[in-house]
N, C-alpha and C positions, 0 to 999 in steps of 0.2 A: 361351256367350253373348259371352264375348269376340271370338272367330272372328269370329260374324256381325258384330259393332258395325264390329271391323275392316274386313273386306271391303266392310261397305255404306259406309263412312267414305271408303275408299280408292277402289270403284268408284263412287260417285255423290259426286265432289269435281267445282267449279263448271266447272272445265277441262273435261272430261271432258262434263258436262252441254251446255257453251256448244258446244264442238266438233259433238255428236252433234245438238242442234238445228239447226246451220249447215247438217251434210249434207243434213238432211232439208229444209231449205228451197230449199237448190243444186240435188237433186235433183227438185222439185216447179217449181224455173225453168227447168232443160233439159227435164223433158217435157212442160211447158206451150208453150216456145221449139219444142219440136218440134212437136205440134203445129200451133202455129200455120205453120211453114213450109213442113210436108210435103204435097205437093198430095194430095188428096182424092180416090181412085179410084174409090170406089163411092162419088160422091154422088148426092142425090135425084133422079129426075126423074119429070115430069111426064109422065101418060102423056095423048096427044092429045085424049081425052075431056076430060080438067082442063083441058088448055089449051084448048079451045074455049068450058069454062062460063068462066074467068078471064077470057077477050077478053071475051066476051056480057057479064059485072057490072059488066067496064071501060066497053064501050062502053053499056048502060044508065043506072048513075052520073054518066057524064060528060052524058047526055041529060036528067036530072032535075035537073041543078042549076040553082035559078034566076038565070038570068043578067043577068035584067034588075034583080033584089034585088042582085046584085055589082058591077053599074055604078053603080045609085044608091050606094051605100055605098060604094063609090069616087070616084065625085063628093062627097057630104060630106064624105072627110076631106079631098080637097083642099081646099075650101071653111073647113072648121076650120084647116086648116093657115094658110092666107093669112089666116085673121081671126088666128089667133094674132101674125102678124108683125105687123100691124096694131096691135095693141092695146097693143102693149110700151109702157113709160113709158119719156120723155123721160133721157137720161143723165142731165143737173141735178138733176131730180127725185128719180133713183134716190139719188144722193148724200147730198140730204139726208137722204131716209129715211132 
């Protein structure tokens, strides 16, 4: 009983502990650093079929959005915008408040 108290006393002292957590996170940042730097040989591609439904949803999408809804609503906010400047109170004013 003594033995073990010993050994687990001496092998899990805070040194020893801080050390062994350090590696494992040094080692968890170079293979993530690798990663991220090593180009990528076999990545994805699309095979021509995908890319022809992708263009189609693109140019679709871009065909249903109502355009005449995104001008007016761009017209108001400039319109809010300019009534905002408009409406500010006087410096003097502001003071007193």
């Amino acid at each position: 009983m003594g033995r073990a108290e010993w050994w687990a006393s001496n092998w899990c002292s805070y040194k020893r502990t801080t050390i062994l957590v350090c590696s494992i996170n040094i080692f968890v940042a170079l293979s993530v650093l690798h990663s991220y730097t090593s180009p990528t040989i076999n990545a994805f591609r699309y095979t021509p079929d995908q890319l022809t439904k992708m263009e189609d949803s693109n140019r679709i999408r871009k065909q249903l959005q109502p355009l005449q809804l995104i001008q007016l609503i761009n017209r108001l906010k400039q319109e809010f915008l300019v009534d905002e400047n408009v409406l500010q109170l006087p410096h003097q004013i502001k003071q007193k408040i």
